[in-house]
Each structure stands twice: as C-alpha cells, then as structure tokens.
C-alpha positions as CSV (number, residue, x, y, z in Angstrom):
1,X,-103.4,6.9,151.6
2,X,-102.4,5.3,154.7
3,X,-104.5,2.9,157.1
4,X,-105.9,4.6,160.0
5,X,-104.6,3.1,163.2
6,X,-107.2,3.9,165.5
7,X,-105.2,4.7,168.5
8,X,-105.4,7.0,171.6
9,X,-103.1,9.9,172.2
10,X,-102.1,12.0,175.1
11,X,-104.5,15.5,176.2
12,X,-102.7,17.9,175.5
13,X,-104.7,21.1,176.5
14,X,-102.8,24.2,176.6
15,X,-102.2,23.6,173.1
16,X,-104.5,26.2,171.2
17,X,-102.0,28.7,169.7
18,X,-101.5,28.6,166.1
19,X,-98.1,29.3,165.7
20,X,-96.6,25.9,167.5
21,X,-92.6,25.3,167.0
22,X,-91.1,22.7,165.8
23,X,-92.5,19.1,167.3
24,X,-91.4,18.9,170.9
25,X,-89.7,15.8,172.4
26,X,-92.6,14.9,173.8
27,X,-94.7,14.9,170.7
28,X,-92.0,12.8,168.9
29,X,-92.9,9.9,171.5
30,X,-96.6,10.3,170.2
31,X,-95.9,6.9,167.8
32,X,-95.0,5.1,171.3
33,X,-98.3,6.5,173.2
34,X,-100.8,6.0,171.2
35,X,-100.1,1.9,171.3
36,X,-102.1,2.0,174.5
37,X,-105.4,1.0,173.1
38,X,-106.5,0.0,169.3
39,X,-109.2,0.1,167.7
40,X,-110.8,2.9,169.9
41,X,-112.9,4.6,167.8
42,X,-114.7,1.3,167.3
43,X,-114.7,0.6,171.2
44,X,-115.3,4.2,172.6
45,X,-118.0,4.5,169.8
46,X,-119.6,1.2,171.1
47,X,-119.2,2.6,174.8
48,X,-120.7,5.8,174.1
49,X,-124.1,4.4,172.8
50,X,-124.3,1.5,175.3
51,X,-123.7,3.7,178.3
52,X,-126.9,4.4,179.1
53,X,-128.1,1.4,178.7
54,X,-125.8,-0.8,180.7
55,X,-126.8,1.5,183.5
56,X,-130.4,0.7,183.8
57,X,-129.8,-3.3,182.1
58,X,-127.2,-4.2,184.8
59,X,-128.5,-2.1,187.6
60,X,-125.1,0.0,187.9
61,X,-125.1,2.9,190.2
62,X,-125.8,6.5,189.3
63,X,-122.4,7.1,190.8
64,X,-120.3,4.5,188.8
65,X,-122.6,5.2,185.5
66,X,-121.0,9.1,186.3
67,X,-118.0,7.3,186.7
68,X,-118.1,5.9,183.4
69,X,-119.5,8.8,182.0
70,X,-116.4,11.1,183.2
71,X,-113.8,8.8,182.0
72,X,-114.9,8.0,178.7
73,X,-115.8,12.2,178.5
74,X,-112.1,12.2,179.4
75,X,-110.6,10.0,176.7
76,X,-112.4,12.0,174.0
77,X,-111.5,15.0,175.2
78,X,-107.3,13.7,175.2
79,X,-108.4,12.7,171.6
80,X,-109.7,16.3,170.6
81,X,-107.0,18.4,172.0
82,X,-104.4,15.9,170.1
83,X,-106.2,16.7,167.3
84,X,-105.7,20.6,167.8
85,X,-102.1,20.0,168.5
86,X,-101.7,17.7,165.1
87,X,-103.5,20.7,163.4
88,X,-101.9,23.2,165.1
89,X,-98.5,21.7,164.1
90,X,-99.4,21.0,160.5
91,X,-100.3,25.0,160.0
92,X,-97.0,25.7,161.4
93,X,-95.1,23.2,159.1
94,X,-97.0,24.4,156.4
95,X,-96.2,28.1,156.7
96,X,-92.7,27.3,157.1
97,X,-92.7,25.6,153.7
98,X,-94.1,28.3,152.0
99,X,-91.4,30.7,153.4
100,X,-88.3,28.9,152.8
101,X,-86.4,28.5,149.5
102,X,-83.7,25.8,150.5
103,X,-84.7,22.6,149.2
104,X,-83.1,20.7,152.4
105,X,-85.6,22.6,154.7
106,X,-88.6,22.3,152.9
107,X,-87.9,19.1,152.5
108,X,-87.7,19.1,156.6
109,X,-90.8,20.8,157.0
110,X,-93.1,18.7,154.5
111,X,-91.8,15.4,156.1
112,X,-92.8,16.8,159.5
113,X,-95.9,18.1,158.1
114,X,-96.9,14.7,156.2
115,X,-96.7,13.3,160.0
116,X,-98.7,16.2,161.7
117,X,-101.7,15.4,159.2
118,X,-101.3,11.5,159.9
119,X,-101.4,11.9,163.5
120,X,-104.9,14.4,162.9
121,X,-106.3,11.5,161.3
122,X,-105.6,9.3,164.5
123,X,-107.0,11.7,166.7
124,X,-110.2,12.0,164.4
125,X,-110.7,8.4,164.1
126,X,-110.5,8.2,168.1
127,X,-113.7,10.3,168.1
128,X,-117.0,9.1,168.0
129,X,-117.8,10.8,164.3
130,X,-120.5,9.0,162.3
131,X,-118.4,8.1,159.6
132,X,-121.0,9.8,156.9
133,X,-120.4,12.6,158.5
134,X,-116.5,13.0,158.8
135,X,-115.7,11.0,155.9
136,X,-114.4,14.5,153.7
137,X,-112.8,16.0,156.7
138,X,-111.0,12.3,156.8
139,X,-110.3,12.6,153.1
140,X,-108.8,16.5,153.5
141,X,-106.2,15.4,156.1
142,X,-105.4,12.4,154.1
143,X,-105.1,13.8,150.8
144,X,-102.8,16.3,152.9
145,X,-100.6,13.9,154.1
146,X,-100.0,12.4,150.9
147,X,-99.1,15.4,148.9
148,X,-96.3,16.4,151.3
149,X,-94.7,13.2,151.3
150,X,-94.9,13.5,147.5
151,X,-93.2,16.8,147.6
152,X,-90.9,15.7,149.6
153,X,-89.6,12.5,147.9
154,X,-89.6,15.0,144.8
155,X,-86.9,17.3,146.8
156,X,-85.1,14.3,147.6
157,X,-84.5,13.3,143.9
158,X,-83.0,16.5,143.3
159,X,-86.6,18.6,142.3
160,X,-87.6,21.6,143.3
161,X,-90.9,23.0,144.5
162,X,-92.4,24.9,141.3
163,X,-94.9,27.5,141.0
164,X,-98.1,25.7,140.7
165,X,-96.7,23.2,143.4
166,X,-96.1,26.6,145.6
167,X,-99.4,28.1,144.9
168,X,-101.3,24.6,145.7
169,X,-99.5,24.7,149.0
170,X,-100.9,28.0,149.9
171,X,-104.2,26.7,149.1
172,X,-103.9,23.5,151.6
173,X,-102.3,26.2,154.0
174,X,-105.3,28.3,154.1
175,X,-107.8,25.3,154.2
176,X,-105.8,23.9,157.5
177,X,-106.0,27.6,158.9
178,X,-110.0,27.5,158.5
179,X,-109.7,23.9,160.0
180,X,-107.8,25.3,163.4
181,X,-109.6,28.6,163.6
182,X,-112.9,25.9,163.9
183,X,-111.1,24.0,166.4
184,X,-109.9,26.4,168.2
185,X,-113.5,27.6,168.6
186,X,-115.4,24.4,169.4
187,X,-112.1,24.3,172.1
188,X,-113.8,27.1,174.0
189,X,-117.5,25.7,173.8
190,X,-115.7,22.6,175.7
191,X,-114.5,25.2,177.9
192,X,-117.5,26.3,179.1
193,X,-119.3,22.9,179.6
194,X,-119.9,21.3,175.6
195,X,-120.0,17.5,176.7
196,X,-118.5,15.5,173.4
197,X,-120.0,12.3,175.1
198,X,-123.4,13.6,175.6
199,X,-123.3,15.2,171.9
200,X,-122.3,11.8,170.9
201,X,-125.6,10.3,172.2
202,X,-128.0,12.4,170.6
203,X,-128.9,10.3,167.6
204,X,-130.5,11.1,164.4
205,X,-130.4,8.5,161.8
206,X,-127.0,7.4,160.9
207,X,-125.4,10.4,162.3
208,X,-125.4,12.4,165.8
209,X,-125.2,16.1,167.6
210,X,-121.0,16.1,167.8
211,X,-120.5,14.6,164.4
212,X,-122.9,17.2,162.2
213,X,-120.8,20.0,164.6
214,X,-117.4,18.4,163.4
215,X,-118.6,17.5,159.6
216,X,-118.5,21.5,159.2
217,X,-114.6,21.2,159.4
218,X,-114.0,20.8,156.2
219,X,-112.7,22.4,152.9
220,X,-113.2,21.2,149.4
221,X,-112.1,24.0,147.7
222,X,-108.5,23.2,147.2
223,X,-107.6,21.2,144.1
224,X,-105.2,18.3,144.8
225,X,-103.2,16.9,141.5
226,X,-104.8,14.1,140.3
227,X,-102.7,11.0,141.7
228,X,-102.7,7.6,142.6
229,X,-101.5,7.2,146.6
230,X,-103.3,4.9,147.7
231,X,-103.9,2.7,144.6
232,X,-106.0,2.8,141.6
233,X,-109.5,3.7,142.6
234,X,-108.9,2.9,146.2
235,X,-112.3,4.5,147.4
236,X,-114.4,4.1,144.9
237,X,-118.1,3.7,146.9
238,X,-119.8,4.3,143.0
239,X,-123.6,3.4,144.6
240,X,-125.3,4.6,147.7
241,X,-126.9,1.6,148.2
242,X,-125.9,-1.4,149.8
243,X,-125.8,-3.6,146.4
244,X,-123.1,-6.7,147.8
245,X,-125.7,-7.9,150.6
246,X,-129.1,-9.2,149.9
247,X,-130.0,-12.3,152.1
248,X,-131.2,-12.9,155.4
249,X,-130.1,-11.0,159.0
250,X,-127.7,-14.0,160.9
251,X,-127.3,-13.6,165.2
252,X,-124.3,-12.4,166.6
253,X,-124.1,-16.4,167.5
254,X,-123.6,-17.3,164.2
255,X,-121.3,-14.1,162.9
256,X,-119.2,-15.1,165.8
257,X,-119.1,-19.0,164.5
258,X,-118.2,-17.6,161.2
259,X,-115.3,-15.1,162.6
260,X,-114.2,-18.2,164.6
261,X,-114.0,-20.2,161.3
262,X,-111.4,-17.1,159.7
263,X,-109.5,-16.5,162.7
264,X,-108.3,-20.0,163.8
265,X,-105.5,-19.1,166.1
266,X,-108.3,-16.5,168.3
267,X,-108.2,-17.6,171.7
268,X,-110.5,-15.2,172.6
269,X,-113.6,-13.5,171.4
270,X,-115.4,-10.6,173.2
271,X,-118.6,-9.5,171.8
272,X,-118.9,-5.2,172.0
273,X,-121.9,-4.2,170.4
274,X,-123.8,-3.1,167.4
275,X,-123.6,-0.6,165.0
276,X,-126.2,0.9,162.9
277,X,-125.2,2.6,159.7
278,X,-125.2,2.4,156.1
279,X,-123.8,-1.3,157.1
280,X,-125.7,-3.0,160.1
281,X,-122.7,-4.7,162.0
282,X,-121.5,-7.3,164.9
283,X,-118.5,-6.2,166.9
284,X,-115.9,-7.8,168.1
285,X,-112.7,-7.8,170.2
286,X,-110.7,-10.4,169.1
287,X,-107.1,-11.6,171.0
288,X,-105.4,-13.7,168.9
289,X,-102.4,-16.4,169.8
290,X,-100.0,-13.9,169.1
291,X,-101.4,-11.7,171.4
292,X,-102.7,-9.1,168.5
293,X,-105.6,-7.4,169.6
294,X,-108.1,-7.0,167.0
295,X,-111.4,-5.2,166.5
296,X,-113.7,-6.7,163.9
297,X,-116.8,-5.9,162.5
298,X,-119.3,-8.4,160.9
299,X,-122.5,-7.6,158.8
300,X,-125.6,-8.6,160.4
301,X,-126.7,-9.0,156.4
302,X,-125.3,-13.0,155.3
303,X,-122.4,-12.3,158.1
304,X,-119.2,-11.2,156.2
305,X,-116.4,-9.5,157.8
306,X,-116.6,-6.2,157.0
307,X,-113.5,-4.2,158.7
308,X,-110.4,-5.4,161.0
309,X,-108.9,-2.7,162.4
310,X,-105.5,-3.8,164.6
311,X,-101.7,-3.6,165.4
312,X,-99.7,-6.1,164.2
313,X,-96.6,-7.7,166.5
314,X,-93.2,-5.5,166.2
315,X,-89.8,-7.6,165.6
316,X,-88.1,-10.0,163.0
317,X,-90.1,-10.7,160.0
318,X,-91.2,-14.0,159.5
319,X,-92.4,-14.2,156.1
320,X,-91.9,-12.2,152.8
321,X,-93.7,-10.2,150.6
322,X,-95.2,-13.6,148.1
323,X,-96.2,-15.3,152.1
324,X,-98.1,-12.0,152.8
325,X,-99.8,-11.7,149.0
326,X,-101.2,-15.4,149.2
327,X,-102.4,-14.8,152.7
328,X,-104.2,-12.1,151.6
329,X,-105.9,-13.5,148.7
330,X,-106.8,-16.3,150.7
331,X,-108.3,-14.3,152.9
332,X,-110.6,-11.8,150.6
333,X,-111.3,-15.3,149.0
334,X,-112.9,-16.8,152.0
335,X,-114.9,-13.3,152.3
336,X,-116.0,-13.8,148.5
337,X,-113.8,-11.7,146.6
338,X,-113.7,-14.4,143.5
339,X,-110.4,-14.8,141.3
340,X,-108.8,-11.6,143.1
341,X,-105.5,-10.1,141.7
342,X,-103.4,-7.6,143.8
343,X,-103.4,-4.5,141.9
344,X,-101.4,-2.0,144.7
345,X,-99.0,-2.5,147.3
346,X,-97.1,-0.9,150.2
347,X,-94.6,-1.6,152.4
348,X,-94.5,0.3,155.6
349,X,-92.3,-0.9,158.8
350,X,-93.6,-4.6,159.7
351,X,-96.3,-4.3,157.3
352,X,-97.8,-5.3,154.0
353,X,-100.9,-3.2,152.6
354,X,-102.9,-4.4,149.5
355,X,-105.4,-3.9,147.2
356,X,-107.2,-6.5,145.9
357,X,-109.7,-6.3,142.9
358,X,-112.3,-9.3,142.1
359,X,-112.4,-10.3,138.0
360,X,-114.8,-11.1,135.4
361,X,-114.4,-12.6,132.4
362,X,-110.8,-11.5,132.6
363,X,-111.7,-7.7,133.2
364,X,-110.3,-6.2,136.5
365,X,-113.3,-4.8,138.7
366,X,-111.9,-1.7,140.0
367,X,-115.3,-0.5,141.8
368,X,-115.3,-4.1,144.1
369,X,-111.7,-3.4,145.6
370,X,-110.9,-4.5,149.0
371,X,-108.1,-3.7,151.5
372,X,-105.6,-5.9,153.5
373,X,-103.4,-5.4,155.7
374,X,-100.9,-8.2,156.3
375,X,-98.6,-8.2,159.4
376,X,-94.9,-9.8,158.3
377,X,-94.2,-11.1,162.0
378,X,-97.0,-12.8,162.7
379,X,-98.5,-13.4,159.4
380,X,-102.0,-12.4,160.3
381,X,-104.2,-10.2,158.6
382,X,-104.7,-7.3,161.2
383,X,-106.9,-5.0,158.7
384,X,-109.3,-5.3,156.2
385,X,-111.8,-3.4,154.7
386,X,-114.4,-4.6,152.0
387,X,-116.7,-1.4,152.5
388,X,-116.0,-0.4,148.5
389,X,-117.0,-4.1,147.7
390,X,-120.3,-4.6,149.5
391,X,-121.3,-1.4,148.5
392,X,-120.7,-1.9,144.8
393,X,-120.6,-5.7,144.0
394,X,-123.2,-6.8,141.9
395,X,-123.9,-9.4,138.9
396,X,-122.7,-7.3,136.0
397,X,-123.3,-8.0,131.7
398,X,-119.6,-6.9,130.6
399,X,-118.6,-6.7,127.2
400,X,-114.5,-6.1,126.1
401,X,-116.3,-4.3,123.3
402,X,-114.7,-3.6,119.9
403,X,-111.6,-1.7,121.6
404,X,-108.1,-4.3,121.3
405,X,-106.1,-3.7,123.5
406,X,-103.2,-3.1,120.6
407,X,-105.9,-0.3,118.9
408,X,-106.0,1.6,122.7
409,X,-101.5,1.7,122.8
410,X,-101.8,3.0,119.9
411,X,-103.8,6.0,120.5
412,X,-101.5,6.7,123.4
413,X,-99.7,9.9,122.7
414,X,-95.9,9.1,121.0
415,X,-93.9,10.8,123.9
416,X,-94.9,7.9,126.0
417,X,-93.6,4.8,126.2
418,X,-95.7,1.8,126.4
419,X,-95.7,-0.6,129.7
420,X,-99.1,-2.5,129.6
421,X,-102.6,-2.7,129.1
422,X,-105.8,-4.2,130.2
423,X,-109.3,-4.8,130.7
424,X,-111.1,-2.9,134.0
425,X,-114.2,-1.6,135.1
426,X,-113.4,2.1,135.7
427,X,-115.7,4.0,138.0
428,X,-115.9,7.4,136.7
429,X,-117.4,10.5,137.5
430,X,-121.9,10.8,137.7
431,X,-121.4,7.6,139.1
432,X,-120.5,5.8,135.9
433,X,-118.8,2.3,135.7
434,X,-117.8,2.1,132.2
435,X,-115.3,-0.8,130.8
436,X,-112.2,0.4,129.7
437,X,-108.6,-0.6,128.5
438,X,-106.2,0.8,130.7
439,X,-102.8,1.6,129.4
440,X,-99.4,2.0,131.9
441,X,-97.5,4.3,130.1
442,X,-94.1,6.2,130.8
443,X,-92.5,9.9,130.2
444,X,-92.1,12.9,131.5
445,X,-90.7,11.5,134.9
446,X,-93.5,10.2,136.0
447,X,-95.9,6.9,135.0
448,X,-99.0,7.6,133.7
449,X,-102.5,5.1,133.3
450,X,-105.0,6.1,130.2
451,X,-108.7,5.1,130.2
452,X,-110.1,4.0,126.7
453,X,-113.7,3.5,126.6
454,X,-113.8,0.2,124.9
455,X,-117.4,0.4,122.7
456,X,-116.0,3.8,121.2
457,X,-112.6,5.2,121.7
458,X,-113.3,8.1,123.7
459,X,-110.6,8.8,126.1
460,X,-112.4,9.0,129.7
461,X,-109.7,9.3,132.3
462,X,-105.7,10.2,132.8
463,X,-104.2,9.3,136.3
464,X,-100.6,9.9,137.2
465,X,-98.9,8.3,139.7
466,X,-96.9,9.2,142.1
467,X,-93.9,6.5,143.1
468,X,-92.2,7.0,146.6
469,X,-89.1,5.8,147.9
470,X,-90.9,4.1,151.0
471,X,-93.4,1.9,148.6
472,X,-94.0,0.3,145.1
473,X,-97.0,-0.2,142.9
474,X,-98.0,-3.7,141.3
475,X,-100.6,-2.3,138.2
C-alpha cells in the first residue's frame, strides 16, 4: 500500500463512458498536475466546514461568501470527475487483461491499471469524505493497485497469469464495474444540481450527507490473496476506542509550540482549523526552509502529531537509506514510539517509507505501528501517520510464554527453509492481540511468516509476501 498524496487533479467532465482507451497524453501529465496543491483533502475539508462561518465571523459579503462557495464547489467537482476518469480507465485496463493471453501485454495493461487505481485514490482523498466513512472504498482501490503491480512483477520474472489469478481478476473487474456504474449515476445527480459542498456541510456525528452517499461505493465481496504490501500488519486499528490518549485537552497555542519544537527549520506556521472525529485535531500548514509544504495535524488530547501529509523536494539525493532510518526513529521517538525497530521499507523515487513498531520486553508490537515517510533530498520527514498507535497503544502484561523460539522452527513445515524468528504481538482476527513467535520462512518462490501462539502451539496466522522489483522488506 502506497501513501496517499493528497493532490488535486484536472475536471475532466465528458469523461463518463466506460469503455475509455488507452491513457491519453494528457492523462499521462496527470503526475505533473496534481503538484499544484498538497494536502487538499485536509485544506478543502477545513474550508468546507469553516465556510459558513467565516462569512458571518469576518463580516464577508454574501457575494464573495458565493464566491467562495463556487470555487471550492468547483475544485471538488475537478476531483470527482478525475475520479470517474481513474475508474473509468481502470475498468478498461482490467478488461483488457482478462482478454489477452500474451504475457508482454498483460503485463502492459496491469501496470497501467495499478496506476489508474492509485490516481482513484488521489481523487478520493481530494474529496471531503469522513474518513469512517470511505475508509473500505479507500481500502478496495488500494488493495487493487497492489495486486496488479504484483501480477505484473510476476510476468516480468517470466510467470504467467494462472487460473485462480485469472478468475480473481474477474472478480476485481466486476467490483470496479459496480464502482463506475455508481459513479456514473451520482455524475447525473450533479447534473441536475447535487451540490458536493453543501452535502459536505450537513453534519451528523463524525460523518456527513456526501460521505454516507459515497461510503455505498464499495465491494467487499472479492477475496484478495493474503499478502503483505504494505508491511506486516500495516493497518491494524485492533480497538475502536481511542486507548494511546488519556490526559488533558492543550490550545492550539501550545500544539503549535510543540510542532515548532519538531519542525526546527519551519519558517512558517499557518493555523487551518479543527477537526472533529474519532481523533480531535489542530491543523496546520506548515512551509518549511526547504520550501516543503506540509499539512499537519495535532491531537487536541496531550498534543502529539498525529498525520503529516506533504511533497517532498525533487532532485539529487542528499542522504542514504541508514540517514533516512535514523531520522525516522528519531522522529517516532520524539512522538513516543519507545525503543522503535523498522520492520518494513520502500523505496519509491525521492523517497523512503517506513514502518516503525514500538517493543516491550524484547517483543515487537505489531498493533502500535506508525508510518514515515522520509524525503532523501531534503531529509525531512514529509509524512507520518501514528493513527494505528494512538488507537491501540496501551500498558500491556506480556508473557514470551513457554513457546522457544527453536520449538516454533521446528514446527515449520520441512519444504521451507528457515530465515528467522521472533517475539510480536500479532493482532488477529475478533480483535485479538495474542503474542506470538513469528517465523520468516522460504519455498515455493515466495517468503512466507508463521504465527505460533506462544502459551500453546496453536498455529494462528500464515502471511505470504509479496517482493517487488521497485521495493524491499526489512522483517
């Protein structure tokens, strides 16, 4: 799974028909476009709910409050229709795939479809979607996206698309042929007047009127394989509540002192807003020495940086990979991820991404995983996200139980070839963390991880992963 660069793209309106060509010049230029603002589904968000009342706090004009109101209508609108192309394009790909038999041109066709479901998941993070509500959708496009590229790099080493692979393909098809038929529709409601703005302002809880509409988009009937893209456990939310944040609400005053103290080299801070979720936050718009732009958000709850969302600088790297690790462990450090060990990492363009895990008594928290995202020209950590950690961190009683780790290799099946083995905290399924010994094994092509429960044996999870060409796993 890939960071979200939360980007705007170009409207694109006539683009409703299903059966799209191959991408268009124009749509190969969408990478360069969508660098014209960042962070926007932070910043639109925070402009949609303050609207209102910036009109009647400042004493703006009903005319430039409509002025407002149409531009901002405008941008989401660009973001939608993107969306429908991306969607439209991916359905196309997709079909294509299924039809072909030469490896070269599948091989085509799931590249460019891998990139039609990443530039979806721009679009929908561009849109002002409770994240409650659109989180699955999110999740569909993303898991998506990785399974092509997998197929793909599989093609390249020589493989071949088999049965089950073929047949899970027509699944995904027909799940992104639901998703554009419901696009499609809500198109026309916009047609005849649907505002997404004022949809976006009719609040209920921790959600509102256009992201319930949207959340319907969505398909969890297809069955993905069961792989590791985005590291071990990557989004594992185990609780519902909030168990990493307990003391007292700070200002906006002091979360700003405190993102002043992490961000040294800011030379500007702009406060945006609030936001009101499952995490009470501070925004910010930070515009660092480098001229990064970053968009922050702080918990109202103790004050802890809770996302960075950002583009890093383009050009010659300035540090390496080791730079970029220690940065990034210093970092989760200062936001009180204790005695933190990089358990995944990903190289992509100027760019480091890592997954950082917390440890206790020498066992590897897998549930209390945070995200960085480490820019190798500037050196600054332009994302971050410690929602999995707040959610879930908590004083724990662990035990390494009466499991060795020598007594778990062994019970590893003898086609597989042992690599390593641990101690973690494995979240598992009915919202179970349970402390297991993981074991890295290899065979049958691939690399495998096995979940022994350490108090009695019991095998309770098999992952395999999935290694690419275009990054590398540290486990």
């Amino acid at each position: 799974m890939k960071k979200i660069n939360n980007d705007i793209l170009d409207t694109k309106t006539s683009s409703l028909s299903s059966n799209n060509e191959d991408i268009s010049p124009k749509d190969k230029k969408i990478k360069k476009k969508n660098k014209i603002i960042t962070g926007l589904a932070i910043t639109t968000g925070i402009l949609a709910l303050s609207t209102t009342a910036l009109g009647i706090g400042f004493g703006i004009a009903d005319s430039k409050a409509m002025e407002y109101h149409t531009k901002l209508e405008n941008v989401y609108q660009s973001n939608f229709y993107s969306l429908i192309d991306s969607v439209n394009n991916l359905e196309n790909k997709l079909s294509k795939t299924i039809s072909a038999t030469g490896t070269t041109y599948q091989r085509k066709t799931l590249l460019e479809a891998s990139q039609n479901a990443s530039e979806a998941e721009i679009s929908i993070a561009s849109l002002p979607l409770s994240q409650n509500d659109i989180q699955d959708t999110v999740r569909m496009v993303n898991q998506i996206s990785g399974y092509t590229t997998t197929l793909a790099d599989n093609l390249a080493n020589g493989g071949k698309l088999s049965d089950d692979e073929i047949s899970t393909l027509i699944k995904v098809h027909q799940s992104v042929v639901d998703l554009q038929n419901q696009l499609n529709e809500f198109a026309r409601k916009m047609e005849r007047g649907y505002s997404i703005l004022d949809a976006s302002l009719r609040l209920d809880a921790d959600s509102n009127s256009f992201s319930r509409a949207i959340s319907s988009l969505k398909n969890n009937n297809v069955e993905y394989p069961t792989m590791i893209y985005d590291g071990p456990f990557s989004d594992s939310v185990v609780n519902s509540e909030i168990k990493g944040l307990s003391g007292e609400k700070i200002t906006k005053e002091d979360a700003q002192e405190k993102l002043e103290l992490q961000y040294k080299n800011a030379v500007k801070i702009d406060y945006q807003g609030e936001t009101n979720g499952n995490f009470s936050t501070y925004n910010y718009r930070v515009t660092n020495s480098n001229e990064e732009e970053l968009y922050v958000q702080m918990t109202q709850t103790e004050g802890h940086i809770l996302t960075i969302s950002g583009a890093g600088k383009t050009g010659n790297e300035s540090i390496d990979y080791e730079n970029a690790k220690n940065i990034a462990l210093e970092f989760a450090s200062l936001n009180g991820v204790e005695d933190g060990e990089v358990v995944w990492n990903d190289t992509i363009k100027e760019d480091v991404y890592l997954n950082i895990a917390p440890k206790q008594n020498g066992i590897i928290l897998y549930p209390d995983l945070v995200k960085v995202k480490v820019n190798l020209v500037s050196g600054t950590v332009v994302g971050y996200d410690a929602t999995s950690y707040f959610t879930n961190h908590t004083n724990r009683t662990l035990s390494k139980g009466s499991l060795s780790l020598e007594k778990a290799k062994a019970q590893v099946p003898s086609k597989f070839a042992i690599v390593n083995a641990r101690y973690v905290l494995s979240p598992l399924d009915y919202n179970r963390e349970v402390v297991c010994v993981e074991v890295e094994a290899t065979g049958e092509g691939s690399t495998y991880y096995f979940y022994y429960n350490v108090n009695n044996g019991i095998l309770e999870n098999v992952l395999k992963v999935i290694q690419t060409d275009d990054g590398s796993l540290l486990m």
